[in-house]
C-alpha positions in Angstrom: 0.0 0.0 0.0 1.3 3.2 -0.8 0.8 6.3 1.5 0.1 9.0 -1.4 -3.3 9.4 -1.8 -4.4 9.4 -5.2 -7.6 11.6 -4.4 -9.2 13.3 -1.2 -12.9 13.0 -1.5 -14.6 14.9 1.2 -18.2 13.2 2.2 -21.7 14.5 3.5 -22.9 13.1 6.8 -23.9 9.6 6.8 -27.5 8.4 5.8 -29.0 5.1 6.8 -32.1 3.8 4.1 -33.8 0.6 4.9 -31.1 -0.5 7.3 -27.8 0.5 4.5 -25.8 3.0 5.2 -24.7 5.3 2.9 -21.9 8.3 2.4 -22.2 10.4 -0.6 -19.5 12.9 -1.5 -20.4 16.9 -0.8 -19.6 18.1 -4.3 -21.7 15.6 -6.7 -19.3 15.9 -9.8 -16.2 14.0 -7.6 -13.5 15.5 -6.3 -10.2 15.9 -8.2 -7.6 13.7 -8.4 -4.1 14.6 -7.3 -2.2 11.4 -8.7 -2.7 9.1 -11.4 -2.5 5.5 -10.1 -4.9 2.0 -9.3 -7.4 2.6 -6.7 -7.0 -0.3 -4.4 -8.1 1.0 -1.0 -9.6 3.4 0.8 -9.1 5.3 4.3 -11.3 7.0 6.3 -11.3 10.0 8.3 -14.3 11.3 10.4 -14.7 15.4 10.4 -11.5 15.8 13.4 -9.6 14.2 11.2 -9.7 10.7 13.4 -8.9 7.3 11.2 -12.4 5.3 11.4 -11.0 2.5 8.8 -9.5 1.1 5.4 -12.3 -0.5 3.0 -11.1 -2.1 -0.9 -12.3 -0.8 -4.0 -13.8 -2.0 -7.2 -15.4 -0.5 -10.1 -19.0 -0.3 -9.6 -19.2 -4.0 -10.9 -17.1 -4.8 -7.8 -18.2 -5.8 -4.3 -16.1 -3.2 -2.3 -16.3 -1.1 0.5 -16.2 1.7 -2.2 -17.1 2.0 -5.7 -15.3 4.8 -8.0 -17.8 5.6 -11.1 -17.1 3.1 -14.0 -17.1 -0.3 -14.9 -13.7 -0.8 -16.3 -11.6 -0.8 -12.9 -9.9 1.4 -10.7 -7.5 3.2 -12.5 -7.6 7.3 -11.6 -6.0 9.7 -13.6 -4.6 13.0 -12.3 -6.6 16.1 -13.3 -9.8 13.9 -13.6 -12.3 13.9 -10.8 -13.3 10.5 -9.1 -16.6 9.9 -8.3 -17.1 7.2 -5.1 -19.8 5.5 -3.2 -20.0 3.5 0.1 -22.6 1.8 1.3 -22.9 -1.0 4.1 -26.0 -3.0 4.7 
């Protein structure tokens, strides 16, 4: 795992439907992306800047923790903005 994150997504508060919970990122056209690269992971921070966990990531055919928009895998390029879901039931 490398420690350079590829993007920083910043996320709205949490929802919970029908027992999923869901986190959907504050600007709805992604966040950008700082360095081109393979999504494989994802870590999370809550609002004081406390580590809450590290989830995988797939394309949205995928069964990850996170999805990044796309159904051809996880590859983010640098200038691009990288859309990403996460929901737990």
């Amino acid at each position: 795992m490398s420690d350079t994150p590829l993007v920083t997504a910043l996320f709205a508060p949490a929802s919970v439907t029908a027992g999923v919970l869901a986190l959907a990122q504050i600007d709805a056209s992604g966040d950008q992306i700082l360095v081109s690269g393979d999504a494989a992971w994802i870590r999370l921070f809550d609002g004081d800047g406390a580590w809450l966990g590290d989830g995988d990531v797939t394309d949205e055919t995928g069964t990850g923790f996170a999805k990044v928009l796309g159904t051809d895998g996880t590859r983010l390029r640098a200038g691009a903005r990288a859309k990403i879901t996460i929901s737990l039931a």
